[in-house]
C-alpha positions in Angstrom: -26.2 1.9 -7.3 -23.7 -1.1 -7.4 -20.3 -0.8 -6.2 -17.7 0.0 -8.9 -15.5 -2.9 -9.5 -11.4 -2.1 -10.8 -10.2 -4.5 -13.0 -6.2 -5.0 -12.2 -3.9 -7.1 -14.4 -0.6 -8.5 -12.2 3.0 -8.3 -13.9 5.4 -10.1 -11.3 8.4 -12.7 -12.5 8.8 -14.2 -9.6 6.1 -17.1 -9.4 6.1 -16.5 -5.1 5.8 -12.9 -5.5 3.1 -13.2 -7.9 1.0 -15.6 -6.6 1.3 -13.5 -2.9 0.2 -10.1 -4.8 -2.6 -12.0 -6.6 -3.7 -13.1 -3.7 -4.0 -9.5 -1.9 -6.0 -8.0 -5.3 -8.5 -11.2 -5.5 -9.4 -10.9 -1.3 -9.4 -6.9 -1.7 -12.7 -5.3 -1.9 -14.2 -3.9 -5.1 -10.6 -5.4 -6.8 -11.2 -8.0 -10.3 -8.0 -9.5 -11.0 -7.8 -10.2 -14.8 -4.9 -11.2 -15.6 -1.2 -12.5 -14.5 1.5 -11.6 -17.1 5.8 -12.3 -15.7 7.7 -10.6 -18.9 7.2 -7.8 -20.7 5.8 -8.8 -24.0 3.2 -10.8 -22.2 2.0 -8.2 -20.4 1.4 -5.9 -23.5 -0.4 -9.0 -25.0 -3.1 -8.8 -22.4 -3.2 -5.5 -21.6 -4.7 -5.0 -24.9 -6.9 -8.2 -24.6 -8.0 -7.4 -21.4 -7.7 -3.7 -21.2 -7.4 -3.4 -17.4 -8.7 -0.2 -14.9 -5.2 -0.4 -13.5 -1.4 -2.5 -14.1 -0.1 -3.2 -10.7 3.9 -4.5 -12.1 7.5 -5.1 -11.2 9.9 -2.5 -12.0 12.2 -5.0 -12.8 11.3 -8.0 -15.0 12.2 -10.0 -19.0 13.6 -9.5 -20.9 16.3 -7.0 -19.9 15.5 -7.1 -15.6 16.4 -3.3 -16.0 13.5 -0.5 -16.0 10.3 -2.5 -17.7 7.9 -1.4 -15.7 8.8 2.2 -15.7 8.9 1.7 -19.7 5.3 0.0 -19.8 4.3 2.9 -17.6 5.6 5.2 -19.9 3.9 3.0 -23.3 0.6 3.5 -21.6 0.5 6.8 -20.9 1.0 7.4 -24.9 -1.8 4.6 -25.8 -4.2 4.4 -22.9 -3.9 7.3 -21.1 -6.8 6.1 -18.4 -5.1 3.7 -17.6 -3.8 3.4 -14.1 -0.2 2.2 -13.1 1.2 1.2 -9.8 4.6 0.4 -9.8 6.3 -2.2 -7.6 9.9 -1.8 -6.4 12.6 -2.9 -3.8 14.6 0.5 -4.6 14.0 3.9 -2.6 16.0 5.2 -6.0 14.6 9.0 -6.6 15.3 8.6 -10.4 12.8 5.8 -11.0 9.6 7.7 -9.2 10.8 10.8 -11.2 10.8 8.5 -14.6 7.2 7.1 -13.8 6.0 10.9 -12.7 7.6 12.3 -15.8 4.8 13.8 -18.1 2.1 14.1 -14.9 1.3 12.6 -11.0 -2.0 11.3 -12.1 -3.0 7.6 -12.3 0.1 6.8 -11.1 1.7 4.9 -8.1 5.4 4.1 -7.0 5.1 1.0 -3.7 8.5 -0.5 -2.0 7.4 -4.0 -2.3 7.6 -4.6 1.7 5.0 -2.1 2.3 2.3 -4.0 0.1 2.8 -6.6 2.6 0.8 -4.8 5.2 -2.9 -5.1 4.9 -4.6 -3.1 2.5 -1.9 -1.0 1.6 -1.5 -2.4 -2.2 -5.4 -2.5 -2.4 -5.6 1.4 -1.1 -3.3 2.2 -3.5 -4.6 0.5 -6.6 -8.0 2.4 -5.5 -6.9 5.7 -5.6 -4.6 5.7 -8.6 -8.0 4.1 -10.7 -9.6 7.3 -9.1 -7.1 9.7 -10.9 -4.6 10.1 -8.1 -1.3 9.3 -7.5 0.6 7.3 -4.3 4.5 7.5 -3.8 6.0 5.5 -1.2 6.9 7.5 2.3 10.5 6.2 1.9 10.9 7.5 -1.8 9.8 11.2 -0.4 12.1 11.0 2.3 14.9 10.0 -0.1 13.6 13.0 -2.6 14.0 15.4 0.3 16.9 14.4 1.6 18.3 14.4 -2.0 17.5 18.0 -2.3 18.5 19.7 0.8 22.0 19.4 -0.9 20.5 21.8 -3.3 19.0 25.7 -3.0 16.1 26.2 -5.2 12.5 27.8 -4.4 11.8 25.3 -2.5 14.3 26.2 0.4 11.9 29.4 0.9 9.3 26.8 2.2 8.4 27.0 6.1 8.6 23.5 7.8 4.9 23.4 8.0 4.7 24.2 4.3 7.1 21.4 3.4 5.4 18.9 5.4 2.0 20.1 3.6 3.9 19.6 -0.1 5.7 16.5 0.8 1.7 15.0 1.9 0.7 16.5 -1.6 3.3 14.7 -3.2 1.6 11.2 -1.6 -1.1 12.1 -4.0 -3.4 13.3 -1.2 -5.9 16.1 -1.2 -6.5 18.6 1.4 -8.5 16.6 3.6 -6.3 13.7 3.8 -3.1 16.0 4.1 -5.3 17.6 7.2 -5.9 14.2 8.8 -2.4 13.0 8.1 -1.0 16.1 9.5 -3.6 16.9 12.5 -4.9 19.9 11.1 -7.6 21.8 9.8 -8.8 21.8 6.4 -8.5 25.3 6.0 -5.3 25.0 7.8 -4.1 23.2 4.9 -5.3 25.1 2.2 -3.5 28.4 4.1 -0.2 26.7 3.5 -0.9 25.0 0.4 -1.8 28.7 -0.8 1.4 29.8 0.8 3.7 27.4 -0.9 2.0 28.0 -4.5 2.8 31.9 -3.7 6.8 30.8 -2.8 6.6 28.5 -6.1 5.1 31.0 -8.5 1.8 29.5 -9.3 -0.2 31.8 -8.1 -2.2 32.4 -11.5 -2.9 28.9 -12.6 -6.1 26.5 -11.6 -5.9 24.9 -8.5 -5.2 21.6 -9.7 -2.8 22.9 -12.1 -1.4 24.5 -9.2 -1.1 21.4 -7.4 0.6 18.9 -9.7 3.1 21.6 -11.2 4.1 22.0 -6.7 4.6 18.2 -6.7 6.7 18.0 -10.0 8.6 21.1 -9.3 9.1 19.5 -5.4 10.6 16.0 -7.2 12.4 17.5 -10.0 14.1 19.5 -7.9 15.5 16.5 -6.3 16.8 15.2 -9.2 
């Protein structure tokens, strides 16, 4: 069975930028870059002519430089709902993941732009979003949780096992990964995941139901 190739189209202003990011999708494995767009009306134009797997683009971009990307995010989850985004940004800013996130985690992605520097992170990223998953920057979480230990909520009822489990959850990870990430047991992790649905109230939903109501509740909360 041949490998599956994703098809990314790039939306980056700046030309050095751009021509760095292109250059991490075309040398990534299993990555078809398809396009290049720098403004927002450009990259509607051929998103709709090319009709990508997943929209790697700036937060920030024409014509405004205010919220674009988060906006384009938003535009496709009304029209092409399989359609994966990962946003690039060089702001830790909770209310920007929380904008990209609202409506659902999945096929979505929030990256500082100096981690996609590091090898393979952008191309890891761009893979599991296309897969139906979600990837928020480490930094963002931290900023979420440090946001809302100002605040009491359900979440304060939350061991510090159990918040380390949910803030892994909130990366977009499933239980194995959370177990590797956290040196633990698979059924380690689905104890506590368990444990923090009970704490949460979602004890009578579906487990992936379950799962991306704990992540929204864990960033709204933050807000």
């Amino acid at each position: 069975m041949a490998n599956v190739v994703i098809r990314v189209l790039l939306v980056e202003d700046d030309a050095l930028l751009r021509e760095g990011l292109a250059q991490l999708v075309t040398t990534a494995d299993g990555l078809d870059l398809v396009g290049v767009a720098a403004d927002l009306p450009g990259a509607v134009a051929l998103i709709e002519r090319q009709r990508p797997d997943v929209v790697v683009t700036d937060i920030r971009m024409p014509p405004t430089q205010t919220d674009e990307g988060i906006r384009l995010a938003a535009r496709l989850r009304r029209e092409h709902p399989v359609m994966g985004v990962v946003v690039l940004s060089n702001y830790t800013e909770p209310a920007y993941a929380l904008a990209l996130l609202d409506g659902g985690v999945q096929r979505r992605g929030y990256l500082l732009k100096q981690r996609v520097a590091r090898f393979g992170e952008l191309a890891e990223a761009v893979r599991r979003v296309a897969a139906g998953g979600s990837v928020i920057d480490p930094a963002v979480v931290g900023d979420l949780v440090q946001t809302h230990r100002a605040r009491r909520s359900a979440l304060d009822e939350l061991s510090p096992r159990e918040s380390q489990v949910l803030a892994e959850m909130a990366q977009g990870k499933n239980n194995a990964a959370v177990a590797a990430a956290l040196t633990l047991t698979e059924r380690a992790v689905e104890k506590h995941a368990n444990a923090v649905f009970g704490k949460l109230g979602l004890t009578n939903e579906p487990d992936i139901n379950r799962r991306v109501r704990a992540v929204l509740l864990y960033l709204n909360e933050s807000r």
